[in-house]
N, C-alpha and C positions, 0 to 999 in steps of 0.2 A: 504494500500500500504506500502508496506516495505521501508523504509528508510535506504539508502547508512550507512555503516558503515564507519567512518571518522578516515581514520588513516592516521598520521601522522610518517616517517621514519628523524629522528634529527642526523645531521653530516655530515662536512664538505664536502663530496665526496669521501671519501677514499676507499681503496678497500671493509673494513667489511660493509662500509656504505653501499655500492650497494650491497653486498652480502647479507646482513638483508634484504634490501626492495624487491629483487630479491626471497627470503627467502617467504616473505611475499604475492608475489605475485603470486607465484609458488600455494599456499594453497587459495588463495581466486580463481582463475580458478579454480582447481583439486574441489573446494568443493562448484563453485556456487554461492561463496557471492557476495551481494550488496554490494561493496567498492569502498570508494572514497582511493585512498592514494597520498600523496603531500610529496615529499620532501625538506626538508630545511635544508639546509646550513649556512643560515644568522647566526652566533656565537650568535648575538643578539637577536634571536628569539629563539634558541636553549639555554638561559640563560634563559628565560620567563618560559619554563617549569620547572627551577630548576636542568637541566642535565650539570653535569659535568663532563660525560665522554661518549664519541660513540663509535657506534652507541646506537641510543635509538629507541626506538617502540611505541609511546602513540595513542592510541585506546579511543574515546570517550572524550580526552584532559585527559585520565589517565595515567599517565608513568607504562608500563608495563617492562620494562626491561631498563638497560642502560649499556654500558660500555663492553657488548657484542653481538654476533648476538645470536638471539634465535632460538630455538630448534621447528622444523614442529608444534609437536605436542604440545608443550606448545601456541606457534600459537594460533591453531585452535581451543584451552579449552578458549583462551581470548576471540575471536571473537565468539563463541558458548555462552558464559556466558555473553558478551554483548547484544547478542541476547533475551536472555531469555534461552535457552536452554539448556538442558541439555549436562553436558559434556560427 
């Protein structure tokens, strides 16, 4: 059984923030995936991963991006590669 991919969207609320996880969810409908994603806000939990700047993206508790929204298809190479898959 395949197991939920656990992603995490880090940032206060702001508009890139919702636009990243919007980003983010837009690619895991279009392609199918098992994903859990959780927003956080908390400053204090978004310091735990080490980001000091949003939005950020971590996949697996890996920070994959920070400090902008990411691009579709850079996306869907993290969530592919977390997978096992090829990109």
């Amino acid at each position: 059984m395949e197991m939920d991919i656990d992603i995490k969207i880090l940032g206060p609320g702001c508009k890139k923030c919702g636009q990243a996880a919007e980003i983010v969810r837009q690619v895991i409908e279009e392609y199918r995936l098992p994903a859990q994603i959780e927003e956080i806000a908390s400053l204090d939990k978004i310091a735990e991963y080490g980001v000091l700047s949003t939005p950020a993206v971590v996949i697996g508790g890996d920070v994959k991006c920070a400090g902008r929204e990411p691009e579709r298809q850079e996306i869907l190479q993290w969530l592919k590669k977390y997978q096992g898959m090829p990109g």
